[in-house]
N, C-alpha and C positions, 0 to 999 in steps of 0.2 A: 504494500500500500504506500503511495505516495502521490506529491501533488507534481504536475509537468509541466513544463510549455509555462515559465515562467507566472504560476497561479491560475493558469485557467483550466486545469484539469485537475480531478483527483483516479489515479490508477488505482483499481485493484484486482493484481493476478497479471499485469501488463494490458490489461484492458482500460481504455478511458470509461466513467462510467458515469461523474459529474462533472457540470463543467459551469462558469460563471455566466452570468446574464440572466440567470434565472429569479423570478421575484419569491421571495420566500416570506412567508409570516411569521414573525418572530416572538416571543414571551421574552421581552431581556429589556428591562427598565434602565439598566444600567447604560445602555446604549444611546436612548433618544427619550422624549416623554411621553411619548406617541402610548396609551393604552396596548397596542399591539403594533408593531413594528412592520410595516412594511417593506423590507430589505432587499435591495437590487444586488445579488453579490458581483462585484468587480474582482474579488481575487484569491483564494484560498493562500492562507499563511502556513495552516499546517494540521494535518490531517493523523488520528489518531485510535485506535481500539480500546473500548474499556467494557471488558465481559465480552459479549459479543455486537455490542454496541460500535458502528463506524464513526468517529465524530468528524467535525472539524473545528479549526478555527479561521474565518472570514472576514475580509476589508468587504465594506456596501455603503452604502446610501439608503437613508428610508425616502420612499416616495413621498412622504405625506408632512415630513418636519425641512425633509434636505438634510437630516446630522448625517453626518462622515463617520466611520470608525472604525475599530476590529472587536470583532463580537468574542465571548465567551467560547467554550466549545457546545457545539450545536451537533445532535444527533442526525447523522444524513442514511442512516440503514442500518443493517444488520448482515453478520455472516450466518448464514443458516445450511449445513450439510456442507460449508466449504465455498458456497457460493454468497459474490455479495446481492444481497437485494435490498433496493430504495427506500425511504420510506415516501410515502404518498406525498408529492410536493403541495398540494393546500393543505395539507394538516398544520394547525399551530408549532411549532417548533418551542419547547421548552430550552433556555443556553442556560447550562451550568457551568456555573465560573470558575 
């Protein structure tokens, strides 16, 4: 697992499988004041496993304030049987810091 192409992909297994430009909904007060975060990710920082949980950590922009930043780590999937799978991009996204 890693992130490529200078932050716009996260690898895993040598496969691209996330990649930035995507708008994500975020739970992370920490970031903006926005109730829920509307997050454009521009660039993965750094991508990480905890259990079988894929995280990351991301530079974005929320749509709806403009704040700038790098989020917490945000859960982007799971490995299940060996393989990665996504989790549902409109679902809320909880960052644990």
């Amino acid at each position: 697992m890693r992130v490529l192409d200078d932050g716009a992909w996260i690898s895993v297994n040598d496969s691209r499988e996330v990649r930035v430009s995507e708008l994500w909904r975020l739970d992370t007060p920490d970031l903006c004041q926005c109730a829920l975060t509307d997050l454009v990710v521009e660039n993965f920082q750094s991508v990480g496993v905890d259990g079988s949980t894929v995280e990351a950590k991301v530079y974005g922009q929320c749509i709806s304030c403009g704040t700038t930043g790098i989020t917490g780590w945000i859960p982007i999937g799971r490995i299940r049987g060996g393989d990665f799978v996504e989790f549902d991009r409109s679902a809320v996204r909880r960052v644990r810091r």
